[in-house]
C-alpha positions in Angstrom: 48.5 -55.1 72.3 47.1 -54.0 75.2 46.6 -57.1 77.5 44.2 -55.8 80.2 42.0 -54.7 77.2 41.7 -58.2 75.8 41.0 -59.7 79.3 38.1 -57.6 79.6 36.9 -58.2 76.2 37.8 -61.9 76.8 35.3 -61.8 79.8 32.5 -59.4 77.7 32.6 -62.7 75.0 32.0 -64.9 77.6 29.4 -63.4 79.6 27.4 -63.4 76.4 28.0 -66.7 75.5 27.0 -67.6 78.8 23.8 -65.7 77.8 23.4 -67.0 74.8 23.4 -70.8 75.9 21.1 -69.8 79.1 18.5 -68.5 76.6 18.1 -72.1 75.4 17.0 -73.6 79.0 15.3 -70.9 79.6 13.1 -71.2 76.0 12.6 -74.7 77.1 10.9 -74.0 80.3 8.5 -71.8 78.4 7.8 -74.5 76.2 7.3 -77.2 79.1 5.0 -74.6 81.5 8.0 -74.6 84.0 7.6 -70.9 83.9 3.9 -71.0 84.3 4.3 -73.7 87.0 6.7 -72.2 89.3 5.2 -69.1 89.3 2.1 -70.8 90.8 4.1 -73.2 92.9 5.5 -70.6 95.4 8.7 -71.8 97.2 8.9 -75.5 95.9 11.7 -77.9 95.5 12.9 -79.2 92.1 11.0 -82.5 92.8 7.9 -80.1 93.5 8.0 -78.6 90.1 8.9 -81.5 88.0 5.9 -83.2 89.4 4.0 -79.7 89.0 5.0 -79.4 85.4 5.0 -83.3 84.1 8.9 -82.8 83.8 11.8 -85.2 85.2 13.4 -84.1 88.1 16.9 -84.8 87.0 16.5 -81.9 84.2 14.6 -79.4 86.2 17.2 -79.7 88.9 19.8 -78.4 86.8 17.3 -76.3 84.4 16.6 -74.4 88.1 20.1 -74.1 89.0 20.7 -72.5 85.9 18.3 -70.0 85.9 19.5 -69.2 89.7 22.6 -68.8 88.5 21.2 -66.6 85.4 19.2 -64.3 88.1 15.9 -65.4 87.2 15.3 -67.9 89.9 15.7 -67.1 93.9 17.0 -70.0 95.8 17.1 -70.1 99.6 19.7 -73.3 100.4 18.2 -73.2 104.0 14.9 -75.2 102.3 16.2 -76.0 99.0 13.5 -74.5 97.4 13.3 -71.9 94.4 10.8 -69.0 94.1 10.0 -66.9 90.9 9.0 -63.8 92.6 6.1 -61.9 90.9 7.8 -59.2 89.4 9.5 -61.4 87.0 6.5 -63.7 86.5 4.8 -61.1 85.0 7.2 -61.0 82.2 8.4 -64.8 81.8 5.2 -67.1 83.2 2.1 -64.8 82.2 1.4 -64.1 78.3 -1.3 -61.2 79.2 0.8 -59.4 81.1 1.9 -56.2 79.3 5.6 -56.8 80.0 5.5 -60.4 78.8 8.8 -61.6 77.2 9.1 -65.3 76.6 7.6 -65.1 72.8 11.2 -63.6 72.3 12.8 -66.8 73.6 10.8 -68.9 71.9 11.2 -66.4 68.6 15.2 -66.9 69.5 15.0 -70.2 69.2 13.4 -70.0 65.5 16.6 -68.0 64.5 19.0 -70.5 65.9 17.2 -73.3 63.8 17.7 -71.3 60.5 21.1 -70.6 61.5 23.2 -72.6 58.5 20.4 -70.8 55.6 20.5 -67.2 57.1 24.9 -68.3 56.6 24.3 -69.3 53.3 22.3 -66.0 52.0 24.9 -64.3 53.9 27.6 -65.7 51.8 25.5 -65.6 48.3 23.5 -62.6 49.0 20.2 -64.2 48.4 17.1 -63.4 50.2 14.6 -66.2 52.7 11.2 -65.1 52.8 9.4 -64.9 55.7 7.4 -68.0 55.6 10.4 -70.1 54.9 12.3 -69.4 58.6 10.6 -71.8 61.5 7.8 -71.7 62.5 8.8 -71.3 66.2 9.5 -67.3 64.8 6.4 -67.0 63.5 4.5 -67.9 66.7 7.1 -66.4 68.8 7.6 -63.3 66.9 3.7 -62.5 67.7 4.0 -63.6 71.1 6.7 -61.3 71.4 4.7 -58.3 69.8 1.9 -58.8 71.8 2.1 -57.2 74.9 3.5 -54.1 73.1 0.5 -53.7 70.9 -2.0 -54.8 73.7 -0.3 -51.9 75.7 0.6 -48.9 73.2 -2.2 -49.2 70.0 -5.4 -47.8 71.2 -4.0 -46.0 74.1 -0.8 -44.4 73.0 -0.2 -44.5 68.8 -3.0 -44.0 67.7 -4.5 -40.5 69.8 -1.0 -39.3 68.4 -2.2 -39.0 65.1 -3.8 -36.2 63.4 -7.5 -36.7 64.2 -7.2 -40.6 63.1 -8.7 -42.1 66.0 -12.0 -39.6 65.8 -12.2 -40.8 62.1 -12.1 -44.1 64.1 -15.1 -43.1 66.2 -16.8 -42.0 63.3 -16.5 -44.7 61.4 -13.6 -45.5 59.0 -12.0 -47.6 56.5 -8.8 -48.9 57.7 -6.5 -51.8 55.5 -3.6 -53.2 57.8 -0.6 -54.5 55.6 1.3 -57.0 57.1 -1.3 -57.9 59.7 0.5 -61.4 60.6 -1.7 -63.2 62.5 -4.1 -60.2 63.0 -3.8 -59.3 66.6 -2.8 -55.3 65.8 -6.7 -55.6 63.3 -8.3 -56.8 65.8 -7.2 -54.5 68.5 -8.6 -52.1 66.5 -12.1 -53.8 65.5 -12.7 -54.3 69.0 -12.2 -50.6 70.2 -14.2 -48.7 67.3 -16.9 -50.9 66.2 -18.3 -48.0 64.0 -15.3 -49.0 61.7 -14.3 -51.7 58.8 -11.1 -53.2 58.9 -8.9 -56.0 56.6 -5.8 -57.2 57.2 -3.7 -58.5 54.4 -0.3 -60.8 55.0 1.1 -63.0 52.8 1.8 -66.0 54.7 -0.9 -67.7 54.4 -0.8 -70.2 57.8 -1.3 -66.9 60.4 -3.7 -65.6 57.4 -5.5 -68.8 59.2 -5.4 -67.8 62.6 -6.1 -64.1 62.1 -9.3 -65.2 60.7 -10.3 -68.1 63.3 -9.7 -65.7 65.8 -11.9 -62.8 64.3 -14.5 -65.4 64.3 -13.9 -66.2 67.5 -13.8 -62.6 69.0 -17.2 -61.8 67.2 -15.6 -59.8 64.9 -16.2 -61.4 61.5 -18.5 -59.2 60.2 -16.4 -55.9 60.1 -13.1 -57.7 60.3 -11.9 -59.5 57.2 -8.3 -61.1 56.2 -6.6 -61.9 52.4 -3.9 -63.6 52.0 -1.4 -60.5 49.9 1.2 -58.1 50.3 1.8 -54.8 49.4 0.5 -54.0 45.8 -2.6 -56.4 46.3 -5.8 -55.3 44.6 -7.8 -54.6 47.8 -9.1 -51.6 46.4 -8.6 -48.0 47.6 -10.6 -45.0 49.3 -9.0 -46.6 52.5 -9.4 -43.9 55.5 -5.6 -45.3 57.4 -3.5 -47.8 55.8 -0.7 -48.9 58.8 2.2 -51.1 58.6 3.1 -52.6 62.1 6.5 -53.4 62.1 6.3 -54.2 58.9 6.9 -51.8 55.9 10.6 -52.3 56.2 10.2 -55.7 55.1 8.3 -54.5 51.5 10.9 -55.5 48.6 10.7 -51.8 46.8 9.7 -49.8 49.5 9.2 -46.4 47.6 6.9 -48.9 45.3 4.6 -49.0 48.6 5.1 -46.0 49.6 3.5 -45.0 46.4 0.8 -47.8 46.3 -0.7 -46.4 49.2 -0.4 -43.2 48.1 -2.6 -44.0 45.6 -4.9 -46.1 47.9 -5.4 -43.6 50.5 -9.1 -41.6 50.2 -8.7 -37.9 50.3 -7.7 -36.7 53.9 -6.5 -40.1 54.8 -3.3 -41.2 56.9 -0.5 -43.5 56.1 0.6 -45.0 59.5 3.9 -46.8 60.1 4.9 -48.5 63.3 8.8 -48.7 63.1 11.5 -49.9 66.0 12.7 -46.7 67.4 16.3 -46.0 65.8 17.9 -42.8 65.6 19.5 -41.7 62.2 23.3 -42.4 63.2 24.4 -45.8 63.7 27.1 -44.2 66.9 23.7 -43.2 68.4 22.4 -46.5 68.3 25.0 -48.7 70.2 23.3 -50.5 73.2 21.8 -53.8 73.8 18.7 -52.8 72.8 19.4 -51.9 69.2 21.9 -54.6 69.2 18.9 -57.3 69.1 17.1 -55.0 66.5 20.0 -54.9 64.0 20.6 -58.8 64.8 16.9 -59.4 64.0 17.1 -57.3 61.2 20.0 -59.1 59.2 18.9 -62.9 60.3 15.2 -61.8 59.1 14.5 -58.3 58.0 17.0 -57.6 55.3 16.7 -61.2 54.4 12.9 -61.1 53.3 13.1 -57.7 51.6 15.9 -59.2 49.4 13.9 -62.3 48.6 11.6 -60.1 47.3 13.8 -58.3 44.9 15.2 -55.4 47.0 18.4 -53.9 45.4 18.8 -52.2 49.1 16.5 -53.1 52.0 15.4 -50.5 54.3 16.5 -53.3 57.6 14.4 -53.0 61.0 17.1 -49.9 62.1 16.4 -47.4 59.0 15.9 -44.1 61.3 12.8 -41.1 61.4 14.9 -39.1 58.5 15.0 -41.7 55.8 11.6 -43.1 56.5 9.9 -39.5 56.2 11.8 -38.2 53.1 10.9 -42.0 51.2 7.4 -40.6 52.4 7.2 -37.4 50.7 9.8 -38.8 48.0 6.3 -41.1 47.2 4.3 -38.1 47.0 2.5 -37.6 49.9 2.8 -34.1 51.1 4.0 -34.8 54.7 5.6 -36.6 57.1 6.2 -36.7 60.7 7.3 -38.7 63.9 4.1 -38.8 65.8 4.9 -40.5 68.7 8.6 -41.9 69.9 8.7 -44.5 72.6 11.7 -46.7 74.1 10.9 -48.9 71.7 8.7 -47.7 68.8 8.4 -44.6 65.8 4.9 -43.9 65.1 5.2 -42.5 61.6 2.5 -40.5 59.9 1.9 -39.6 56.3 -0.9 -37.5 55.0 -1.5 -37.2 51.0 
């Protein structure tokens, strides 16, 4: 055994458990504003931001000398004060920025509450459907997606399809499977108002939201939600079905594939909206597809399998077996239309 080697591993371990128990305090100081509040602070003291934030200032002393120690926080010991410089504000203590993070620690802190179930389906192979996981993943799962849709749909995805967004224009029929709590419909609604939408989910609680916030956005006349999943009876003659992040939770994918298929008007598009993987696992080992493939098995796999899937596609399934499922389904082509560091933009075309 080589000693050095398991020194350095030893160290690798422990750096990310230190990570892992950091991510904690710093979920909890999204929760409590502390973000939000030291950010607007400026330089302050840990007495200064507990009384900012409502928080005692026993706890945010050490919750700030934690993050300093993490690299989140500046401290300058000459005052005793703490900064959050605006560079990383704009990803932990502002929710419209477009490089807004701290929906992922509040999503990580969902997973760790479902830990001793997502243990037990692992031992008995059963599946946990996505409404049964906390509902800090929920919330923090679209809080997480946000920014990335708010940044990428309109400007980036969707020009990069074969003349969907001048159907768009024109005025089209679109059905969004998997909408969760609608954000990715309404994106849409609100840039081409010459076109319907619906969103289907079938958890019915962000079915809820989606729907008070349509209303809210003036969009409720063109922009409709149904509780349902994949198979539903919402009709057909649908101009561009898309999956957001979603198709590789469908329980018989090929199934879907083919529903929509049959779905689709003529000259429509089948749009998916995949994590960027490669089609080797070897070409996928950093830390970004290590969250993906975590993700995947705690939530991903799980739901597909508590809907019946013999062999779940997972969050990490690669451009080559999503496009031959495609045509496998029937539809005549399939392409990568757009590849980002984080995203596939998949289309289909009957």
């Amino acid at each position: 055994m080589d000693t050095r080697s398991v020194q350095e591993f030893a160290q690798k371990v422990a750096a990310d458990q230190a990570v892992a128990l950091s991510s904690l305090l710093t979920s909890i100081g999204d929760r409590l504003g502390l973000w939000s509040a030291l950010a607007a602070s400026g330089p302050v003291t840990a007495e200064g931001l507990a009384r900012a934030a409502g928080s005692a200032p026993r706890y945010v002393a050490e919750w700030l000398a934690a993050e300093t120690a993490a690299g989140y926080v500046d401290y300058d010991p000459s005052t005793a004060r703490f900064t959050l410089p605006p560079e990383r504000a704009a990803v932990l203590a502002d929710d419209d920025s477009p490089v807004a993070m701290a929906g992922g620690f509040e999503a990580l802190a969902g997973f760790w509450a479902g830990a001793d179930r997502a243990a037990e389906a692992f031992r008995t192979g059963a599946g946990v459907p996505w409404a049964d996981h906390d509902p800090r993943l929920h919330s923090g799962t679209a809080r997480f997606f946000g920014p990335l849709y708010r940044r990428s749909l309109v400007g980036e995805w969707l020009p990069a399809l074969d003349g969907v967004a001048e159907s768009l224009e024109r005025g089209a029929r679109v059905l969004d499977v998997g909408c969760g709590r609608g954000l990715s419909t309404r994106l849409m609604a609100e840039a081409f108002p010459a076109s319907r939408f619906h969103g289907v989910d079938p958890h019915d609680p962000s079915i809820r939201q989606a729907d008070a916030a349509a209303v809210e956005a003036g969009l409720a006349g063109r922009l409709t939600y149904d509780v349902g999943a994949a198979g539903t009876d919402v009709g057909g003659d649908w101009d561009v079905v898309c999956f957001f992040d979603a198709f590789h939770h469908a329980g018989d994918p090929a199934a879907t594939a083919r529903w929509v298929h049959k779905s689709l008007a003529p000259g429509g598009s089948l749009v998916l909206v995949e994590f960027r993987a490669h089609d080797r696992l070897e070409d996928d080992v950093d830390p970004i597809h290590r969250q993906a493939y975590s993700a995947s098995a705690l939530v991903c796999v799980a739901d597909a399998l508590a809907q019946g899937a013999t062999e779940a596609l997972g969050a990490q399934s690669g451009p080559r077996r999503l496009c031959d499922l495609l045509t496998g389904a029937g539809f005549s082509s399939a392409r990568v239309a757009a590849e980002t560091d984080v995203n596939l933009v998949v289309e289909a075309r009957p």
